[in-house]
C-alpha positions in Angstrom: -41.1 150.9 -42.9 -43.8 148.4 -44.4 -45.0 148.2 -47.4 -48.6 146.4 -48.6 -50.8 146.5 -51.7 -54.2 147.3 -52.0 -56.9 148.1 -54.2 -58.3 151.2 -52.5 -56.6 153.0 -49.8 -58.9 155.7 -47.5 -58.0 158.1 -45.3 -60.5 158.7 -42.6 -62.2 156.4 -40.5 -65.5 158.9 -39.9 -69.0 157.7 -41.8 -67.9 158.8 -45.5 -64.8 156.5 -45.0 -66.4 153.5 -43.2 -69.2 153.6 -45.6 -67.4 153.6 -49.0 -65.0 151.4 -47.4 -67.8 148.9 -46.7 -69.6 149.0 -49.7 -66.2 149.0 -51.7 -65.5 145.4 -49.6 -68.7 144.3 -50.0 -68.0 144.6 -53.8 -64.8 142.1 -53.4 -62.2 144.9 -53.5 -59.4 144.7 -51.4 -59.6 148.2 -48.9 -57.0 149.5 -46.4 -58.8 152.2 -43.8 -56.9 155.0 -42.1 -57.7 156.8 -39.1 -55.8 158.9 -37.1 -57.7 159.1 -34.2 -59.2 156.3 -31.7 -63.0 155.0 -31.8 -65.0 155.9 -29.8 -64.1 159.6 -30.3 -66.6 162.4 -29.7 -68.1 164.3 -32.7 -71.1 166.7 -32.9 -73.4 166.4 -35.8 -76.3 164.1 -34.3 -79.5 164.8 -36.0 -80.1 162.2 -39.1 -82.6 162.4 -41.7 -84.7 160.0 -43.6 -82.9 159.6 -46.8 -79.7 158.3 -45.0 -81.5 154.8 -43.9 -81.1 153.3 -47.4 -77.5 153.8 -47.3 -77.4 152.0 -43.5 -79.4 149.4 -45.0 -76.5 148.4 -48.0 -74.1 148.4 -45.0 -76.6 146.0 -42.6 -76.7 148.7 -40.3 -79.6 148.7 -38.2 -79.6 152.0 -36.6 -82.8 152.0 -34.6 -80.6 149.9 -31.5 -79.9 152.6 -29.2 -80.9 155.8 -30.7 -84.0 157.7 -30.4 -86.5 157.8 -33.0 -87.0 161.4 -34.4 -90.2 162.7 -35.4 -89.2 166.2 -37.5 -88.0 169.2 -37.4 -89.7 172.1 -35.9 -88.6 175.9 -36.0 -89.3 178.0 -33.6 -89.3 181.7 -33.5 -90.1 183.0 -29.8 -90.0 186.8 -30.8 -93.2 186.7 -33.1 -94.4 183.0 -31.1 -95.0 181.8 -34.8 -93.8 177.8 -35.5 -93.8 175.5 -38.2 -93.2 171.7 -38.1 -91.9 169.2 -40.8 -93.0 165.8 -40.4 -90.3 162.7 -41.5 -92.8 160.2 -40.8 -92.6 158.1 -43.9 -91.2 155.2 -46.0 -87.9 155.5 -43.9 -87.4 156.2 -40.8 -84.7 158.2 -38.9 -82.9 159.2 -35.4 -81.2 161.1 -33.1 -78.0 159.4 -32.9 -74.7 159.2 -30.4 -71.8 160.0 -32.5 -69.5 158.4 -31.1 -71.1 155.3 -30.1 -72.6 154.9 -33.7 -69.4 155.8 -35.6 -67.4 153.2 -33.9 -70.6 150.9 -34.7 -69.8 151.9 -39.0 -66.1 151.2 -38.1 -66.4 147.8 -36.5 -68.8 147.0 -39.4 -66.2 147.8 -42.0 -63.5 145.5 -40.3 -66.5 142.9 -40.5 -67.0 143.4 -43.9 -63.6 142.4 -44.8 -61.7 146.0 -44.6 -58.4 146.0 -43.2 -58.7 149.0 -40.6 -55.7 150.9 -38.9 -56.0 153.3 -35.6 -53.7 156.1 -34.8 -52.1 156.5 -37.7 -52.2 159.5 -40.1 -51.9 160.1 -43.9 -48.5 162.4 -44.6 -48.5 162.3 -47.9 -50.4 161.1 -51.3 -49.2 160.4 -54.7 -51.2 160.1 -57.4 -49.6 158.9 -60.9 -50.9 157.3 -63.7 -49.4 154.1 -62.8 -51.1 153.9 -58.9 -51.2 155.9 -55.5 -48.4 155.7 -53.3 -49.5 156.5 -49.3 -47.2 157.6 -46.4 -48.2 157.9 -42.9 -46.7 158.2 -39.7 -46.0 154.3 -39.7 -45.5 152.6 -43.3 -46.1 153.0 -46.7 -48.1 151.8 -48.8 -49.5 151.1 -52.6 -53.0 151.4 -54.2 -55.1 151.7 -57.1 -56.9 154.1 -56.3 -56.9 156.9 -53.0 -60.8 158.4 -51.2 -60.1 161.4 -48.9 -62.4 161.0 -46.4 -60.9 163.3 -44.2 -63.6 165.2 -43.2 -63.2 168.9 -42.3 -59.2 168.2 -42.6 -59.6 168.1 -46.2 -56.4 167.0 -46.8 -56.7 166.9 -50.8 -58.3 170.1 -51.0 -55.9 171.9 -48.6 -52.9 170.4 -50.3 -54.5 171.4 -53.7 -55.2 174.3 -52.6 -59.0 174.4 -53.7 -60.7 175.2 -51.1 -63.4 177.6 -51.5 -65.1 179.3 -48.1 -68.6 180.1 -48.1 -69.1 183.6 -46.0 -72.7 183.9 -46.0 -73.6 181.3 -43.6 -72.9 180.4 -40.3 -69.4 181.6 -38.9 -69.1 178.9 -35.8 -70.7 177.1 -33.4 -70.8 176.7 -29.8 -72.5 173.7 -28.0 -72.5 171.9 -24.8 -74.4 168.4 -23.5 -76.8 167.8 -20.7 -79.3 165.8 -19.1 -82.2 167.1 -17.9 -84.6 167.2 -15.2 -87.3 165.0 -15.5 -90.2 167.1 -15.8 -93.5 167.0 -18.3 -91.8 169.2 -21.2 -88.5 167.1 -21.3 -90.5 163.9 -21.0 -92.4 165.6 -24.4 -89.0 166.4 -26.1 -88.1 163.0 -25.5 -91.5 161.5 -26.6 -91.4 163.2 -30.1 -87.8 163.1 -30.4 -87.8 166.1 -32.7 -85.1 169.0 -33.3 -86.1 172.1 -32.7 -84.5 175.5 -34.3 -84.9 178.7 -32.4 -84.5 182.0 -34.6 -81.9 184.4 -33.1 -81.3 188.1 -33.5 -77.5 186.2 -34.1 -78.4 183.1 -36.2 -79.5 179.9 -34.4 -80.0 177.6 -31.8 -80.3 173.8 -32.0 -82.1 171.8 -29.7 -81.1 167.5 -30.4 -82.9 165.2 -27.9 -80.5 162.0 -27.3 -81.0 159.0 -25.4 -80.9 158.7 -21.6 -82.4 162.1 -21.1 -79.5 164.3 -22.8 -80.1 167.3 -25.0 -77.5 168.7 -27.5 -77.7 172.5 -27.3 -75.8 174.6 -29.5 -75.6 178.4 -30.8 -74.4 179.2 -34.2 -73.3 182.2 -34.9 -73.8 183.8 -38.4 -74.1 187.8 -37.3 -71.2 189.9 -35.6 -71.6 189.0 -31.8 -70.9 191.7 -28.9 -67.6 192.7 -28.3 -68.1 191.8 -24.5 -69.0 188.3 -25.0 -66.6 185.4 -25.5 -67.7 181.8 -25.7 -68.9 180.6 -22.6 -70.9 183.9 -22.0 -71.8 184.0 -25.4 -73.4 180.8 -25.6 -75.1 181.6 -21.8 -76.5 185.0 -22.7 -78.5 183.5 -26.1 -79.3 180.2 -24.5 -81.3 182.2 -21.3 -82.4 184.6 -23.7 -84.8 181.9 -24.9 -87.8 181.7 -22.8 -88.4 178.0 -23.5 -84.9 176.9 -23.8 -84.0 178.5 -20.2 -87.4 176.6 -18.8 -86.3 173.7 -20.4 -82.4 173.5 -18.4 -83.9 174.1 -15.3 -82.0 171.9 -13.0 -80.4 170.1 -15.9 -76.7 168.7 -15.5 -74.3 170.3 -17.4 -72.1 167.0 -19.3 -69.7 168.6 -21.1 -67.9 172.6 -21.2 -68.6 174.6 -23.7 -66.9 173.7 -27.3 -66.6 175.7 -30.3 -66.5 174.8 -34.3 -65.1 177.3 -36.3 -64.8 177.7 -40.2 -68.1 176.3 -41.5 -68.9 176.1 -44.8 -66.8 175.7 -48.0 -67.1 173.4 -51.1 -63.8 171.8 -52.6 -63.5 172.7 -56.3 -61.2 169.3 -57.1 -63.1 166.5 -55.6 -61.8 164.0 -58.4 -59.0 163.8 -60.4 -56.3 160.7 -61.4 -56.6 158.0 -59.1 -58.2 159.7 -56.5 -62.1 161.3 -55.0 -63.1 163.0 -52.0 -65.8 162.5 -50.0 -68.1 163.8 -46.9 -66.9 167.2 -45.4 -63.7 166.7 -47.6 -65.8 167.3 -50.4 -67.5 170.3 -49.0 -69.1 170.9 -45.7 -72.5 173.6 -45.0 -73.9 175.3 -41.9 -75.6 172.6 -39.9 -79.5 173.9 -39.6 -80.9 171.9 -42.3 -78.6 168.5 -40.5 -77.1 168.0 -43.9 -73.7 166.5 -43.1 -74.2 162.8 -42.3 -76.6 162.8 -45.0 -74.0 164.0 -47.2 -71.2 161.7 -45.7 -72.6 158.5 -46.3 -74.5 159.7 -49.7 -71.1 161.1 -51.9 -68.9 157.9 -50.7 -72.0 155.9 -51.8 -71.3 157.5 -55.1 -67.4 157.2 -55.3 -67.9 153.4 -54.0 -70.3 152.6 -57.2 -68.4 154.8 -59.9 -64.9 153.3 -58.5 -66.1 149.7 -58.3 -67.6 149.9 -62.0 -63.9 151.4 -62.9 -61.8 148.7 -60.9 -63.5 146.4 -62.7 -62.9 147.5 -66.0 -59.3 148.7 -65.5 -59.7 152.5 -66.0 -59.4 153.5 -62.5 -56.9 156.1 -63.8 -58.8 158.0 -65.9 -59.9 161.5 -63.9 -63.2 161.4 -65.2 -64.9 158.1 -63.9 -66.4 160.0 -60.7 -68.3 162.8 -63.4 -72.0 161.7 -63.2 -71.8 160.4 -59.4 -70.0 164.3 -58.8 -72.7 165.5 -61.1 -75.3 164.0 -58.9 -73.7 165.1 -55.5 -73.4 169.1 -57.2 -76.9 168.9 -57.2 -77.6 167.5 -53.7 -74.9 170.2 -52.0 -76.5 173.3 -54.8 -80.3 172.2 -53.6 -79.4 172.1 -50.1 -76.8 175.3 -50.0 -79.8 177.9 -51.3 -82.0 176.4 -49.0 -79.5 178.0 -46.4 -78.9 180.7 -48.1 -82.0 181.7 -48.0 -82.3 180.9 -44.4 -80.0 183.6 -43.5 -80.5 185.6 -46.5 -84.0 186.3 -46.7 -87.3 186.3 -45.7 -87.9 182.6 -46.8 -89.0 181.4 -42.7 -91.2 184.3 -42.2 -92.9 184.2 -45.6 -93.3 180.6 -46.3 -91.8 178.1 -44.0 -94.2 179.7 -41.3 -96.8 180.0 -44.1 -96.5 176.5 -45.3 -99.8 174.9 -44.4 -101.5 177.5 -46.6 -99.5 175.4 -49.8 -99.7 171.6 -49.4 -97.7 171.4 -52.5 -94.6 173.5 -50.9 -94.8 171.8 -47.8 -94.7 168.3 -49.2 -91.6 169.5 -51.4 -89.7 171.0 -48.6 -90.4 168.2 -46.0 -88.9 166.5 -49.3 -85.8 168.4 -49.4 -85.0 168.7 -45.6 -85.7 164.6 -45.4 -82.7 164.6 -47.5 -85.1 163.6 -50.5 -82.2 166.1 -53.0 -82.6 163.3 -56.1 -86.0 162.7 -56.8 -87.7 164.1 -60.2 -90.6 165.7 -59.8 -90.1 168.6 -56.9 -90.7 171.6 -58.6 -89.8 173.7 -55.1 -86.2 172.7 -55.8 -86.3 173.3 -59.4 -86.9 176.4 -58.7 -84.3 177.1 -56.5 -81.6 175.5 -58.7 -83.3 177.0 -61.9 -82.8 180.8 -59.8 -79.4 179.9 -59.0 -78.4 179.1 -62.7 -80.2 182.7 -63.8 -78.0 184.5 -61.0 -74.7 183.1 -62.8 
């Protein structure tokens, strides 16, 4: 068994680890990265939003290389034929992205930044005293000043913690498959404007992610009881050729991949911080995918630990369980804003009665393009005051 020395010592190698690892490097800190797995690796979550290309740019990522440019977000519900579209056409821009491809891109940028990366190993056991953090994995040990969880849906402080909290109201799982599709004049306009597209279900959802070279991301997520006679595979057929323009659209497509399935969706970890350690990304919390919330949230909470931490490390109190308050305070409000918004998704009436009603209020529609650009910190949107200011009345 080894043993080394760092300042900060992260476990997961996804886009909330790479990022604060980077940034954290950047800074002059000394940063050991683990990940179990191998890049490339396969990961759903493709659809970005605006509000993520300041973060790329403090990492020198220039994510326009080999992803498609993505126009919006259009919901669809083919029942009523109503529609609604939210333009992201503005100061930043955003994409449709490979996630493999581009999380091994924020991986090889952290090793170039100076971060001390491992593969294939995994994080047994944390230790968190007053003193420093002591790190086992399957290879070696090791010493810190400080721990991140970036461990994504693993959550491996939260689990060991015990303070993780489901959310039942949303999406139960997900089932999605790849193709590419025949060339033909409606997948040359999906490609073209490069937006998502969410069809309404009697069941929840389906999601519709133009990529490059002609493939489509299709997936169904589940939020209602589904019939007792369809598993999976028919599951995920039946609602898919249930939907006039989604069954048009895989005409003669190639099927890339079987079907896959993520379970367990939503939850929020009640600990992220404590002595000596923070969580970030889906270790933090994770929410039902229509609203493309996860990378946003990835790369924006390590953001946040990277800045508190660095400010701490500098000073010397790294210990104290407090220094991550205001960033936490900042991410609460991010995750709250964004949470209601799906909430009321499944919850209510809120496509019907204004997201398909929403060029009747320009007001509205400019501060929910806001919030579903990712936009959760600006002062000034009094939609999302609203929301939060209903939320705090309910408890």
């Amino acid at each position: 068994m080894s043993s080394n020395q760092y300042d900060v010592i992260i476990a997961g190698g996804g886009p909330a680890g790479t990022t604060a690892a980077t940034l954290l490097a950047q800074y002059g800190h000394s940063v050991l990265l683990i990940e179990r797995d191998e890049h490339p690796r396969f990961h759903i979550g493709e659809s970005m939003l605006p509000m993520i290309e300041p973060v790329m740019d403090r990492l020198g990522i220039d994510w326009s290389q080999g992803n498609l440019r993505k126009g919006g977000a259009e919901f669809i519900d083919e029942a009523t034929g109503r529609r609604t579209f939210f333009s992201f056409e503005g100061i930043y821009r955003t994409f449709q992205i490979e996630r493999s491809v581009f999380d091994k891109k924020l991986f090889d940028n952290a090793i170039k930044h100076g971060v001390k990366a491992h593969q294939k190993e995994q994080v047994t056991s944390v230790q968190c005293t007053a003193d420093e953090v002591q790190i086992s994995t399957n290879k070696a040990q090791y010493q810190g000043r400080y721990f991140i969880d970036a461990t994504g849906r693993n959550a491996l402080m939260g689990k060991t913690q015990g303070s993780i909290n489901k959310v039942n109201n949303l999406g139960k799982f997900a089932l999605y498959k790849h193709y590419k599709l025949a060339k033909s004049p409606e997948s040359d306009m999906v490609f073209a404007q490069g937006n998502v597209q969410v069809f309404l279900a009697d069941i929840g959802w389906i999601w519709c992610i133009p990529l490059v070279g002609g493939r489509l991301s299709v997936g169904l997520v589940v939020q209602k009881d589904a019939p007792n006679d369809l598993k999976q595979d028919a599951l995920f057929k039946h609602y898919i050729n249930a939907s006039a323009r989604m069954k048009a659209l895989l005409t003669g497509a190639e099927e890339l991949s079987d079907v896959r399935v993520e379970a367990d969706f939503s939850y929020l970890n009640k600990q992220r911080y404590g002595q000596r350690f923070a969580c970030c990304g889906d270790a933090a919390g994770f929410l039902d995918p229509v609203f493309s919330s996860g990378f946003l949230f990835a790369v924006k909470t390590a953001e946040l630990v990277a800045d508190q931490l660095h400010e701490a490390l500098l000073l010397g109190n790294e210990a104290d369980p407090e220094i991550q308050n205001s960033g936490d305070e900042a991410y609460q409000r991010g995750f709250t804003t964004m949470y209601l918004m799906i909430e009321r998704f499944y919850c209510t009436d809120i496509m019907q009665n204004l997201f398909f009603e929403q060029d009747r209020h320009p007001r509205i529609k400019k501060e929910i393009e806001a919030i579903l650009a990712g936009d959760l910190w600006k002062e000034g949107n009094e939609f999302q005051k609203g929301l939060l200011a209903g939320r705090s009345r309910k408890n």
